[in-house]
Legacy VTK file of the C-alpha trace (Angstrom):
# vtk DataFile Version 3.0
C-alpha trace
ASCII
DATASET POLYDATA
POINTS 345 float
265.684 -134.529 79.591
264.856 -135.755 76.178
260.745 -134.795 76.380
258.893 -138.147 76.925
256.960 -138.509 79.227
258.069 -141.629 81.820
255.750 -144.906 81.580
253.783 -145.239 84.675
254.690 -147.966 87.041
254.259 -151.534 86.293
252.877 -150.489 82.203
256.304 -151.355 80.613
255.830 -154.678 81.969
252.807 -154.777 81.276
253.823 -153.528 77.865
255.672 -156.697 77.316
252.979 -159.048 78.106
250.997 -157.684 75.701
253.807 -156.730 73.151
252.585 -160.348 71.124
248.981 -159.519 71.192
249.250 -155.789 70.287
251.823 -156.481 67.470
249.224 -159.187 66.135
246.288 -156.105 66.362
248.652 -153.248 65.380
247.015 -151.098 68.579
248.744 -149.683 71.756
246.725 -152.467 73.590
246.360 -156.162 73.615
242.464 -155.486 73.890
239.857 -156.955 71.347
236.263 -154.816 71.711
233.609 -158.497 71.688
231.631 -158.494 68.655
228.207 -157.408 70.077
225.437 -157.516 66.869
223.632 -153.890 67.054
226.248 -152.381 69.739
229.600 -153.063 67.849
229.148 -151.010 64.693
230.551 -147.865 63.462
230.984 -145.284 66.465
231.826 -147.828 68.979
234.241 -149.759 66.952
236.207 -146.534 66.430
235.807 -145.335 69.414
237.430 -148.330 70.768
240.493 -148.675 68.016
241.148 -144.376 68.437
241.671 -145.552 72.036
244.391 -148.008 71.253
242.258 -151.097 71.936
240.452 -152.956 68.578
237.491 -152.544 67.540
235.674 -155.071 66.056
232.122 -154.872 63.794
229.886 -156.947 64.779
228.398 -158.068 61.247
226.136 -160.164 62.563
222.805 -160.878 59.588
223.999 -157.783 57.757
224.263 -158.159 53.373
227.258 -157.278 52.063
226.600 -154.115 50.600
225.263 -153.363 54.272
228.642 -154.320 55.694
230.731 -152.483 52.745
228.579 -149.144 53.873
229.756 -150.111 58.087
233.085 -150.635 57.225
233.135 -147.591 55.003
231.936 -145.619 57.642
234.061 -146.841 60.485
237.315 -146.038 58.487
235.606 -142.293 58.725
235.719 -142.291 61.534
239.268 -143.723 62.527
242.494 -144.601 60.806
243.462 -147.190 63.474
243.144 -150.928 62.405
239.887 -152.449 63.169
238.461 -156.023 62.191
235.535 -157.629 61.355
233.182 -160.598 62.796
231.721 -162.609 60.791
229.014 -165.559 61.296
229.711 -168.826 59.996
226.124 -169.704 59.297
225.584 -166.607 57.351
224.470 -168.557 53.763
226.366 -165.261 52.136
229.888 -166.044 54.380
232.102 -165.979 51.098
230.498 -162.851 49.805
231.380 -161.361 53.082
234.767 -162.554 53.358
235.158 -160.279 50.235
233.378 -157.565 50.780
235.892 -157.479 53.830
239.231 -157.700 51.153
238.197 -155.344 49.089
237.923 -152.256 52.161
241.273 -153.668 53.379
240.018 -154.848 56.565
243.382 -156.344 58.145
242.041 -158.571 60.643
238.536 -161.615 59.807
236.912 -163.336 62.901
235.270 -166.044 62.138
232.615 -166.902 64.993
229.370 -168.643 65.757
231.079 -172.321 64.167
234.143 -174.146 62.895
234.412 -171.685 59.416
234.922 -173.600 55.825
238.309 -174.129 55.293
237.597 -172.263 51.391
236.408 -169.007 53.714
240.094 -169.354 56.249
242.149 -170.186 52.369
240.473 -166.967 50.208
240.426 -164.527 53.814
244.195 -165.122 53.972
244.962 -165.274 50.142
243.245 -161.505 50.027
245.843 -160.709 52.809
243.919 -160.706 55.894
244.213 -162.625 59.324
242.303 -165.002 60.485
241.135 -165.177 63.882
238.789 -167.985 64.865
237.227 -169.182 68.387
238.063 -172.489 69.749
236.030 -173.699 72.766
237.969 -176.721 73.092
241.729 -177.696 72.477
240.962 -180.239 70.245
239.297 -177.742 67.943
241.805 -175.448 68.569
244.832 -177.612 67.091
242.147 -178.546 64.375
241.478 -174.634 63.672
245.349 -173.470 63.864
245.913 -176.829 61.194
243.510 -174.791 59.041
245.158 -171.409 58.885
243.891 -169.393 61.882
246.818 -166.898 62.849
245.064 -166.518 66.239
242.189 -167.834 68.405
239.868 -166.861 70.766
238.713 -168.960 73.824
235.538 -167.773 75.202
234.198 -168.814 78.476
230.806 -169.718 79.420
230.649 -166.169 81.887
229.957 -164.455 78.304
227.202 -162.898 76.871
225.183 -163.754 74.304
225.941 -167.450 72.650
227.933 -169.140 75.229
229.672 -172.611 75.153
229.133 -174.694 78.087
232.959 -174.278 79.657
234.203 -171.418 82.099
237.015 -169.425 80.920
238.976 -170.623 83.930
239.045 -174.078 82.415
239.599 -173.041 79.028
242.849 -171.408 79.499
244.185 -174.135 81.635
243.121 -176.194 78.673
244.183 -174.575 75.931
246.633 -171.791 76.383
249.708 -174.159 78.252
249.645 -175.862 74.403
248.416 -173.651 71.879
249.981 -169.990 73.300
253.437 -171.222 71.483
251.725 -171.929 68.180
249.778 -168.463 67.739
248.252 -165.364 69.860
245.545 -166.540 72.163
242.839 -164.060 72.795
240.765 -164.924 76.530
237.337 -163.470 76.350
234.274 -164.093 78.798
233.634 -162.894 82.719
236.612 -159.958 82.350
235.534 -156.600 83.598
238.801 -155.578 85.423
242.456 -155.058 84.832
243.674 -157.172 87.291
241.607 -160.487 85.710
243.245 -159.308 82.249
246.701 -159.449 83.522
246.394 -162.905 85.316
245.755 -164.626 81.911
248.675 -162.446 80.190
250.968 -164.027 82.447
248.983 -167.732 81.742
250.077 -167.153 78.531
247.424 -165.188 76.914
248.305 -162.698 74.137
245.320 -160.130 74.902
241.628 -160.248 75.954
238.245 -159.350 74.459
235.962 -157.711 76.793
232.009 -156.661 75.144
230.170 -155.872 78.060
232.257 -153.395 79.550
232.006 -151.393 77.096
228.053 -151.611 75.926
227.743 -148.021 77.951
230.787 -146.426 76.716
229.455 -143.086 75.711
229.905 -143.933 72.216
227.672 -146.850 71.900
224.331 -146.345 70.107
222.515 -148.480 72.609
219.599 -147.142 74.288
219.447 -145.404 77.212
217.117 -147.724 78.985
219.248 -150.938 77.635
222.305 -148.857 79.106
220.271 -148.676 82.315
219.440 -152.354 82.385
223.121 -152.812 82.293
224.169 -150.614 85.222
221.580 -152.106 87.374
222.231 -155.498 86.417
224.365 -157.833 89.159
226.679 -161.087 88.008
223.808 -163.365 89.524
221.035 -161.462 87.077
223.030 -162.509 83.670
221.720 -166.084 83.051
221.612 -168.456 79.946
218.705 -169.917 78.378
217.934 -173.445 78.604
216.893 -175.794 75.456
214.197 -177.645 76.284
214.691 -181.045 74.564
217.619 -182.514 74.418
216.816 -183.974 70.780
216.555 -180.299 69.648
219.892 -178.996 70.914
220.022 -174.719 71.222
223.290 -172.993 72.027
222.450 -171.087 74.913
222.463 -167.701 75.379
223.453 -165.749 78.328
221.166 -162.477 79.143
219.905 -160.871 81.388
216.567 -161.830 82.597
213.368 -160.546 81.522
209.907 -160.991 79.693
211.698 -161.746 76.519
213.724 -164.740 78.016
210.273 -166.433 79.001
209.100 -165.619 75.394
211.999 -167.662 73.966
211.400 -170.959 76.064
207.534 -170.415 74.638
209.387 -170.169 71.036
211.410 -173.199 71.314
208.586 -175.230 72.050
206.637 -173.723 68.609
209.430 -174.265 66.867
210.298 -177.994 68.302
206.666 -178.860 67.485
206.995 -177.690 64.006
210.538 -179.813 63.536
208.637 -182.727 65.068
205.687 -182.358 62.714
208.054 -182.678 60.138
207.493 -179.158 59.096
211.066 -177.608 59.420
214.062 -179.287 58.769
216.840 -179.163 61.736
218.745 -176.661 59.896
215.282 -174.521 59.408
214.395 -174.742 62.960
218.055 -173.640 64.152
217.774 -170.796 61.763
214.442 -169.901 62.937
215.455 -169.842 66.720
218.562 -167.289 65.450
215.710 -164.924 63.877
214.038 -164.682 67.139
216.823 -163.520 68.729
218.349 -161.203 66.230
214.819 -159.499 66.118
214.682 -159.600 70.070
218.085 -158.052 70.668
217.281 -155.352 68.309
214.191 -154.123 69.880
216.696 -154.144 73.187
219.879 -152.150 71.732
217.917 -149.975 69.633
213.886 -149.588 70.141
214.741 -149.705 74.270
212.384 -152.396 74.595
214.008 -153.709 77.806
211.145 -156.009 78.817
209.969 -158.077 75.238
214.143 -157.552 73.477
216.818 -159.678 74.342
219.182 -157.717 77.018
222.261 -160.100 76.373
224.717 -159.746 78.648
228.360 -161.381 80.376
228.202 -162.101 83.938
230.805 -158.848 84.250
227.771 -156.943 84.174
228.200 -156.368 87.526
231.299 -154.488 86.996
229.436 -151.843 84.447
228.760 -149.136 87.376
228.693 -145.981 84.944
228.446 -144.047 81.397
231.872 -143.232 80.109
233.896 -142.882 77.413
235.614 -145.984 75.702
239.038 -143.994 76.398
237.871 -144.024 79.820
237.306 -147.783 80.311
240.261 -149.004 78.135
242.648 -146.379 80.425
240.914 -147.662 83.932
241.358 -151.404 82.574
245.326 -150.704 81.758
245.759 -148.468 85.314
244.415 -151.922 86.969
246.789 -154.068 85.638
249.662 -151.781 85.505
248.888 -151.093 89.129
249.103 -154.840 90.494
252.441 -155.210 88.650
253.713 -152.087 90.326
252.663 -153.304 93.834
254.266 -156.736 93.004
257.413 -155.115 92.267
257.343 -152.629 95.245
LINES 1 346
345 0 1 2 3 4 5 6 7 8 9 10 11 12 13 14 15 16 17 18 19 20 21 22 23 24 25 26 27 28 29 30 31 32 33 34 35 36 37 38 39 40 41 42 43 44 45 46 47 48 49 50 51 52 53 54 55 56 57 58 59 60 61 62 63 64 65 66 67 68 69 70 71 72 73 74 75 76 77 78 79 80 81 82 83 84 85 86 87 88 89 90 91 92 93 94 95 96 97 98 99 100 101 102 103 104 105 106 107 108 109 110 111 112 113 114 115 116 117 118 119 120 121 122 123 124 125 126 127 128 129 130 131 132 133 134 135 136 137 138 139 140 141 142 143 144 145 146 147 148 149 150 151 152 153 154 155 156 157 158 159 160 161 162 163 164 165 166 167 168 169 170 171 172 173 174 175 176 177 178 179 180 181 182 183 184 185 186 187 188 189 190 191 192 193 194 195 196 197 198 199 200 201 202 203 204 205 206 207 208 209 210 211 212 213 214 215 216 217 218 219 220 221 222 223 224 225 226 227 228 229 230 231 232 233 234 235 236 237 238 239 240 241 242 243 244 245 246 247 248 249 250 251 252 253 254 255 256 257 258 259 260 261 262 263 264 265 266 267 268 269 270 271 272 273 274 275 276 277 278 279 280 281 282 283 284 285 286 287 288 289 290 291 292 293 294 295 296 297 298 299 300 301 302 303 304 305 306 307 308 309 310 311 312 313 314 315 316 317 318 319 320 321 322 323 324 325 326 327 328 329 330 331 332 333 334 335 336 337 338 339 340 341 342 343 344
């Protein structure tokens, strides 16, 4: 007897079809926590990377001296490698970008837009990877060409901004080409093991799931927001409409409420503005962003569950209780280890 314990059926196989993915992270697990602005900071995202998933901070509108201080105080609370996520649109990207080299932060995701090609060239010059998300394979050969080391293809089931394509068709897309060129993260709809492990043997190198874990029992969110969440079914999780096509809005996927009516009643104030030649496009698109960063806020952390944005992935469904992140990460593993092992029986 040499003292380890033995690997429970089907996880060294499972082992190996994450071994890309988890080398790429440096965690136990192929598993990326989704970048969720107000939910993914500090406690969850170590939380998550103590676990052996990766955590990611959601930076979201912060400053860069905000970020410094949530970085600082995630690598508090964990030694574990964590990255960051960072918004293309953000006017103060480059600033950010080195606010993230000079903490060490190993790992950059770019999201929200195809990021400048200076922001991929100085992230990876200061010694960090690049991760960016590619909704279609065109982009995705495009985004590889400019330096990403890995990509993320989300599917429409998401929460939050969504692209218009279901995950589904996205990895049939994209992973038979790209999965040879770098690791391929699938992220959108996945609340269970057993979803996780069909796309590791598509091809994909992990998977980022955010919903699951919004009631881990370290996230800051509020109890009623966390309640909204268990209550919440797949059909429930729904993304807004634009409501002129001359005025296009990425949608974003939430759970119904008050707050979603609100926003169709904001669009219009704000098209009618662009239209009166008040607001540039750029303005307007900025504008529509505020509302929602100010809505989800009131959500995660004032509890305002009626007036805040409750954004949400159709795997809401799947959220059925409080737990720890250890907990979730553990039950998603035992899931796909578990198939394998009745495969092979």
């Amino acid at each position: 007897m040499d003292g380890t314990t033995p690997l429970a059926p089907g996880m060294a196989e499972l082992d190996r079809l994450m071994a890309r993915g988890a080398a790429f992270l440096g965690s136990r697990y192929a598993i990326l926590g989704g970048a969720m602005s107000w939910v993914s900071e500090r406690n969850l995202v170590a939380a998550l990377s103590n676990a052996g998933a990766f955590g990611v901070i959601a930076c979201g509108a912060m400053e860069p001296d905000r970020l410094a201080q949530e970085i600082a105080g995630t690598q508090a609370l964990t030694r574990r490698p964590f990255g960051v996520n960072l918004i293309t649109m953000h006017p103060r990207l480059e600033a950010l970008v080195e606010t993230c080299l000079e903490a060490r932060v190993g790992h950059i995701v770019f999201a929200g837009g195809i990021p400048p090609g200076s922001a991929i060239k100085r992230a990876k010059e200061g010694g960090a990877k690049v991760v960016c998300f590619a909704p279609a394979l065109a982009l995705a050969k495009k985004l590889v060409r400019s330096g990403a080391d890995a990509l993320v293809i989300e599917g429409s089931e998401a929460g939050g901004h969504i692209g218009p394509v279901s995950l589904n068709v996205l990895a049939q897309e994209i992973l038979p080409t790209m999965a040879a060129e770098v690791p391929v993260f699938v992220a959108g709809g996945i609340g269970r093991g057993e979803a996780m492990l069909s796309y590791l043997e598509m091809g994909a190198a992990g998977a980022q799931l955010g919903t699951r874990f919004v009631c881990a029992a370290e996230s800051i969110a509020h109890p009623l927001f966390k309640r909204a969440f268990l209550r919440g079914a797949a059909r429930d999780a729904v993304p807004t409409l634009q409501i002129d096509e001359r005025f296009p809005v990425i949608p974003v996927r939430a759970l119904v409420n008050a707050g979603t009516k609100r926003f169709m009643a904001h669009q219009a104030e704000v098209l009618a503005k662009f239209q009166a030649g008040e607001l540039s496009k750029e303005a307007a698109q900025l504008e529509i962003e505020h509302f929602w960063a100010g809505a989800l806020r009131r959500a995660v952390i004032d509890g305002d569950v009626e007036n805040g944005s409750l954004m949400a992935g159709q795997s809401v469904g799947m959220v059925d209780r409080e737990a720890p992140a250890a907990d979730i990460i553990a039950e998603l593993v035992g899931q796909a280890a578990a198939a394998l092992a009745r495969r092979a029986a």
